[in-house]
C-alpha positions in Angstrom: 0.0 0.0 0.0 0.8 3.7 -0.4 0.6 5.1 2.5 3.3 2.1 4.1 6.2 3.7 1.8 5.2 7.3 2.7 5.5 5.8 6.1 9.0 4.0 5.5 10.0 7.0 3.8 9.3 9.5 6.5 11.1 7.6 9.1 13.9 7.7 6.8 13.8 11.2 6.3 13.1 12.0 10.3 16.3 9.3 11.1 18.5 11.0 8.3 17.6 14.9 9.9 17.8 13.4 13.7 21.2 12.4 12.9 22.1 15.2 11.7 20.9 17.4 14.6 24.0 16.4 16.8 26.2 17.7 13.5 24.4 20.9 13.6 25.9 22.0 16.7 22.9 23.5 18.3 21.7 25.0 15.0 25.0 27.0 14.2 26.2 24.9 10.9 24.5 25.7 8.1 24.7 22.4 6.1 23.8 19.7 8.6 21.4 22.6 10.0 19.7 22.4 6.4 19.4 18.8 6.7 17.7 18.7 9.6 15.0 21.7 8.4 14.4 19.8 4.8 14.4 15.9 6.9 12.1 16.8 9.1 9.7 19.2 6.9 9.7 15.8 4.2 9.2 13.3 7.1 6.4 15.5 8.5 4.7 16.0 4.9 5.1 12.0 4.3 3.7 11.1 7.7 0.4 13.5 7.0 0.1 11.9 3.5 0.4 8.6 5.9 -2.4 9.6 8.2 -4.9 9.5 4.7 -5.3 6.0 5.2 -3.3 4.8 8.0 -5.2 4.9 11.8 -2.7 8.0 13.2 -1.9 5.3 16.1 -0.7 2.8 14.3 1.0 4.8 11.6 3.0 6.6 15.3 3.7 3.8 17.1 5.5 2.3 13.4 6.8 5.7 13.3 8.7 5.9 16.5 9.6 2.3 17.4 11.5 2.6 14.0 12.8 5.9 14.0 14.1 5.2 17.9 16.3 1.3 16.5 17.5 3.4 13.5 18.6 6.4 15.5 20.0 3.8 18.0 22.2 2.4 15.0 23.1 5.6 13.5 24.7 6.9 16.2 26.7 3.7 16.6 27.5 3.9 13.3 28.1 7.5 12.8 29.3 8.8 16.1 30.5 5.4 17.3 28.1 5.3 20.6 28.0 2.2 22.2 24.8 -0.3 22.4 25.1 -2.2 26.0 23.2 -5.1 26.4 19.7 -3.3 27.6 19.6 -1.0 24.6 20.2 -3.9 22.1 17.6 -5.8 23.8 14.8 -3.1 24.1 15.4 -2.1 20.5 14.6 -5.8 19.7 10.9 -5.7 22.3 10.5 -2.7 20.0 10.5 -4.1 17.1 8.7 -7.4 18.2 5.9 -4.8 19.7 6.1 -3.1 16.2 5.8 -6.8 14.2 3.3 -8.0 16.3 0.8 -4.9 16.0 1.4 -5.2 12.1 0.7 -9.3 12.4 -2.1 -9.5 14.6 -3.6 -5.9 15.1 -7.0 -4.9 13.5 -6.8 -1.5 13.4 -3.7 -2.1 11.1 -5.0 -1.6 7.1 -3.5 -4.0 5.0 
């Protein structure tokens, strides 16, 4: 459906200009400072295009249990911060919580 790659496509976009907002310094470099403006104004646009068809629950809880693992990694990744134990395993009752509403949830349109 539509509406699922707005959605994976905003939490993209919101991930890409999170990520950048630790570059911006607090808003004083102009290039990462731009990414984080155009990211979010895109994810925000997506997500509304989202909300068309997608129950605005649903469509937030996908939203930010993704956006928080792909943060998570990105700043391992990018600024090398570390993933203990607990992290690792509440990004992965995230993401079970996120598979099992899109399994087993009715309000979820398929």
């Amino acid at each position: 459906m539509l509406a699922y790659l707005y959605l994976g496509v905003a939490i993209v976009c919101e991930v890409v200009a999170t990520s950048a907002m630790r570059a911006s310094n607090g808003f004083t470099r102009l290039g990462p400072t731009a990414i984080v403006a155009i990211g979010y104004g895109l994810a925000f646009y997506l997500l509304s295009l989202t909300l068309r068809t997608v129950p605005v629950g649903v469509a937030y809880a996908i939203w930010s249990g993704l956006g928080i693992v792909l943060v998570s990694l990105a700043a391992y990744v990018i600024y090398h911060q570390e993933l203990d134990f607990a992290a690792i395993a509440g990004m992965a009752l995230i993401l079970s919580g996120v598979m099992v509403m899109n399994v087993f949830s009715k309000a979820v349109v398929h």
